[in-house]
C-alpha positions in Angstrom: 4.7 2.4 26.2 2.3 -0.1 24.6 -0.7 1.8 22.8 -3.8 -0.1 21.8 -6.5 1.6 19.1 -9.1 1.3 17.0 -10.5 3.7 15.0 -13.7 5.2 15.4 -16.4 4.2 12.7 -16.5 5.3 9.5 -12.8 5.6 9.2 -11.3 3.0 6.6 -8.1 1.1 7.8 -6.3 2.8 5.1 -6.5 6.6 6.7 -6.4 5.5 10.3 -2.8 3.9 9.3 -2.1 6.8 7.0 -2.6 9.2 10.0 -1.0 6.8 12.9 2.1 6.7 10.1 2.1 10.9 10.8 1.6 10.6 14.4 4.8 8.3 15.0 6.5 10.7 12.9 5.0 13.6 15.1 5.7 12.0 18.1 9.1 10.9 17.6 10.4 14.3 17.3 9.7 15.3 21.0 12.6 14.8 23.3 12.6 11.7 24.7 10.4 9.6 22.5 13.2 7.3 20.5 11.4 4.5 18.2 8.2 3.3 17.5 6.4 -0.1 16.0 3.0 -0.3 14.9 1.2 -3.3 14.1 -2.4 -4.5 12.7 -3.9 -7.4 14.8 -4.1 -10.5 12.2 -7.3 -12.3 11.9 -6.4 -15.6 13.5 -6.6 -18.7 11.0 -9.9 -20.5 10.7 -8.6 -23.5 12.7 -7.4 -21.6 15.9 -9.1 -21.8 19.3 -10.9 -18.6 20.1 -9.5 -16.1 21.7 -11.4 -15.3 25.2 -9.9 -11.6 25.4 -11.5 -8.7 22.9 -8.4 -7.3 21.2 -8.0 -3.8 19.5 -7.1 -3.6 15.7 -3.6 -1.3 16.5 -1.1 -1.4 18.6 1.6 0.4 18.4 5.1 -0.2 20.4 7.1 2.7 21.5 10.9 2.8 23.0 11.3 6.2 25.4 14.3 7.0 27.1 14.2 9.0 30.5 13.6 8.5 34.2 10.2 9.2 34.7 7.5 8.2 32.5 5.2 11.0 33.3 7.2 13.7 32.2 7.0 11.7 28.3 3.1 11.4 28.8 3.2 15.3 30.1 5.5 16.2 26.8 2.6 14.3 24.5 0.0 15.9 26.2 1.1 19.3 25.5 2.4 19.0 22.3 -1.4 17.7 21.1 -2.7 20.8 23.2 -0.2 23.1 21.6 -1.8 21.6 18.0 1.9 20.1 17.3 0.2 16.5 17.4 -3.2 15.8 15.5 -5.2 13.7 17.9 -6.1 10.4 15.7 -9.3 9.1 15.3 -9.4 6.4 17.9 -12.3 5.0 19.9 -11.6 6.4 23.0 -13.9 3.9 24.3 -11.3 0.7 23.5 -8.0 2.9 23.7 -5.7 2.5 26.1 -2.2 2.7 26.9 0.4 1.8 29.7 3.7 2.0 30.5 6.1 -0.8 31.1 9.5 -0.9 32.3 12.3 -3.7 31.5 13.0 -6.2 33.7 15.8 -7.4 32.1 18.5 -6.3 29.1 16.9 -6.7 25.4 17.5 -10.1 24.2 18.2 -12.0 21.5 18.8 -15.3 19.7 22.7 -14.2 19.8 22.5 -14.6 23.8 21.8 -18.3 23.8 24.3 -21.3 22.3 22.5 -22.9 20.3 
C-alpha cells in the first residue's frame, strides 16, 4: 500500500514525522501489516525541469501480507476506531492511498550479470 500525506497547517515537519514514526510502529503490530518505509519528498535541485504533477510531502511504503486487501484496510480501520491507532494530522484534502499488487518477484541488482 502506497500512502501519500501532508500535514495539516500549523504542524511542524518535526511532529508530523515524530507522530508518523508512532503510527508505523502502531500499525505494524496488527496481523498482517509486515514492514513499512517512509520518506520526505526532496526539494528538487535548482536546475531541474519542473515537475507538472503536485506531489505530497510524505509517503510512506508499506509491505502487507494476505489475500485480500480489504480485510488489512478493514483491520486499520478498526483499530483507529477502537483508539489503538491515533489518527495523524494529515490534510485529508491531499491524502490518499492505494493498493498495489506485484506483478513480478522483488528484484535486485543480484538478478542481472553484470
Amino acid at each position: 500500500m502506497l500512502d501519500f500525506v501532508e500535514p495539516v497547517a500549523g504542524v511542524s515537519d518535526s511532529a508530523f514525522e515524530a507522530a508518523l514514526a508512532k503510527r508505523v510502529t502502531e500499525v505494524l503490530a496488527l496481523p498482517g501489516w509486515m514492514a513499512a518505509q517512509p520518506f520526505r519528498f526532496a526539494t528538487p535541485p535548482a536546475s531541474a525541469r519542473p515537475t507538472h504533477l503536485a506531489f505530497t510531502k510524505y509517503l510512506v511504503i508499506w509491505e502487507t501480507e494476505g489475500g485480500h486487501a480489504q480485510e488489512l484496510q478493514d483491520r486499520l480501520i478498526a483499530a483507529t476506531k477502537a483508539g489503538g491507532l491515533k489518527a495523524l494530522a494529515a490534510d485529508l484534502a491531499t491524502a490518499q492511498s492505494s493498493w498495489w499488487v506485484t506483478t513480478s518477484p522483488f528484484i535486485t541488482k543480484d538478478d542481472f550479470q553484470r
